[in-house]
Residue, then its C-alpha position, 0 to 999 in steps of 0.5 A: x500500500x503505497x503512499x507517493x505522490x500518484x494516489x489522489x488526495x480526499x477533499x473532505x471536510x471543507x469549511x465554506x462560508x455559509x451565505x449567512x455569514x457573507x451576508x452579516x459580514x456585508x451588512x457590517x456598520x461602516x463605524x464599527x469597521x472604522x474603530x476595528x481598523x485600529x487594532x493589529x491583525x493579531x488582535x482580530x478575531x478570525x470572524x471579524x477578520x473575514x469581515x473586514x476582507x469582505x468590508x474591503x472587497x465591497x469598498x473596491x468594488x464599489x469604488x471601481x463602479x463609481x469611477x467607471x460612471x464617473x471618469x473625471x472625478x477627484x483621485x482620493x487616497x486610499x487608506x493604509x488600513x486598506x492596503x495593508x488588509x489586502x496585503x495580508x488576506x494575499x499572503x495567506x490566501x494561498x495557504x488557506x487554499x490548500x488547506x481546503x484542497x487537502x483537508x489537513x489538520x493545517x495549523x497543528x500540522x505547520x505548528x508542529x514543524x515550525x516549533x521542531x525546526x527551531x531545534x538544532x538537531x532538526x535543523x541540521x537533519x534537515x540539510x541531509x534532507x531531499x525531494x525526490x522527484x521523477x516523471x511521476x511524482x515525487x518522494x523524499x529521499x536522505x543522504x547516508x555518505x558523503x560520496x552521494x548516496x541517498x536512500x529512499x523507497x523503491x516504489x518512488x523511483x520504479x519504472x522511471x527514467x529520470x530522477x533527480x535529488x533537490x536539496x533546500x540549499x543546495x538545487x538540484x542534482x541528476x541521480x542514477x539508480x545503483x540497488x533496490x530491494x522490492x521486498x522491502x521497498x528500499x532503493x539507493x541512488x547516487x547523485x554526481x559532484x554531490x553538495x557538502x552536506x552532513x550524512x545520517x546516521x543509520x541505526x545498527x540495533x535500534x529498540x523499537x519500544x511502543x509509546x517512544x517518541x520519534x521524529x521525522x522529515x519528509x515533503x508531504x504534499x506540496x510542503x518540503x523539509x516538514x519536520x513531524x513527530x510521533x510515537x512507536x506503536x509496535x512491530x507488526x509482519x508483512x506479506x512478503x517480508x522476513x522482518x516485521x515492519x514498524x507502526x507508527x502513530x504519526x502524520x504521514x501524508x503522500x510525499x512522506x515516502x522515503x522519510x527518515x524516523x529519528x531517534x536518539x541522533x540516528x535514523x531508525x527506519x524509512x518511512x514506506x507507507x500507512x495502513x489503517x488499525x481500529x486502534x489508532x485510524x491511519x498509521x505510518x509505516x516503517x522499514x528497520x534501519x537495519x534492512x537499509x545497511x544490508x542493501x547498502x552492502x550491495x553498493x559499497 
């Protein structure tokens, strides 16, 4: 069950607003605006500030409709509340938009990211970090040497001719496929004149005890370097493989397939897929470290 960038994504759960809302929003006493215009944006509760959008966009209209019958009237400044409200509902109406396209848990998702980047061990993870990208889709894939190898699942660079490595700081890099294991959705690539950056360290014997903390960085969706974290749930088997995998109770979205699973500075496992448990609803997956060590073998 693979999680990559070719399955399709639920546009559940949306949160339109009601023609209810739109129209008290409209019918707003142009005073109570006025005296709302003084506090921050951070002072403004969600509601107001959806009216005070909607307030704006009426005002432009109707400016733009009085002007059109009117070609010669008197140019009129138009006021830094306004200007600076437009600013804002530009710069977060994109991130509003594909929260309505993906159905996220959106702030607790970004919240947690952002406050895990501020660490300095997530942040240095992170430059080890890469999108994956081929024909298809994309996936996240890690470096593990300095000589450019990167790790990543096997179903995220099958059947494809063309694969390249981007790192946030570093672009982009053309990568071949050198070993891959299908049973246990592993693939090695290696990437030419690879950047200067730190490589990870996998875990030879790591524990894998129900309820430890985990973190882990992957490019869910259309985010990239999203740094998540979770708990171990436990080993479980899986048809066609010698060693149990392991769950994980954790976000996992498409994109996450190829992510490191860190604990105590090294990577435990790759991130390969999620399943569904009555326990827990959806669950991450994840192949050892161990698996990962064993296929580099072959490469080195």
């Amino acid at each position: 069950m693979n999680y990559d960038e070719k399955e399709e994504i639920n546009q559940t759960d949306k949160s339109p607003t009601t023609e209810e809302e739109a129209s008290e929003a409209e019918n707003i006493d142009s005073d109570d605006v006025v005296d709302k215009h003084e506090l921050t944006l951070e002072e403004i509760e969600q509601e107001e500030f959806h009216q005070l959008v909607l307030e704006a966009q009426r005002e432009a209209l109707e400016k733009e409709a009085f002007l059109r019958n009117n070609p010669h009237a008197r140019k009129r400044r138009v006021p830094k509340w306004i200007v600076w409200l437009m600013a804002a509902v530009l710069l977060f109406q994109p991130v509003a938009f594909i929260f309505d396209i993906y159905s996220l848990p959106a702030i607790d998702f970004l919240k947690t990211s952002a406050k895990l980047s501020k660490r300095e061990d997530i942040t240095k993870w992170k430059q080890s970090v890469a999108v994956v990208l081929t024909e298809d889709g994309k996936g996240t894939g890690f470096s593990v040497s300095p000589d450019g190898l990167v790790v990543t699942n096997n179903h995220v660079v099958e059947n494809t001719k063309q694969i390249t490595v981007s790192f946030e700081k570093h672009g982009r890099f053309s990568a071949t496929l050198v070993a891959q294991d299908s049973v246990n959705d592993l693939a090695i690539l290696q990437i030419k004149n690879p950047p200067d950056i730190p490589s990870l360290k996998l875990a030879e014997s790591p524990i894998f005890t129900p309820e430890s903390k985990v973190r882990f960085i992957g490019n869910p969706l259309n985010f990239f370097g999203i740094a998540n974290e979770g708990k171990l749930i436990g080993e479980s088997a899986w048809a066609g493989r010698e060693a149990p995998i392991i769950l994980l109770d954790a976000p996992i979205y498409r994109g996450n397939s190829g992510s490191p699973v860190f604990q105590d500075e090294e990577v435990i496992g790759v991130v390969f897929a999620i399943t569904e448990l009555d326990t827990y609803g959806k669950v991450g997956m994840f192949i050892r470290s161990n698996e990962v060590l064993e296929l580099l073998k072959e490469v080195k």
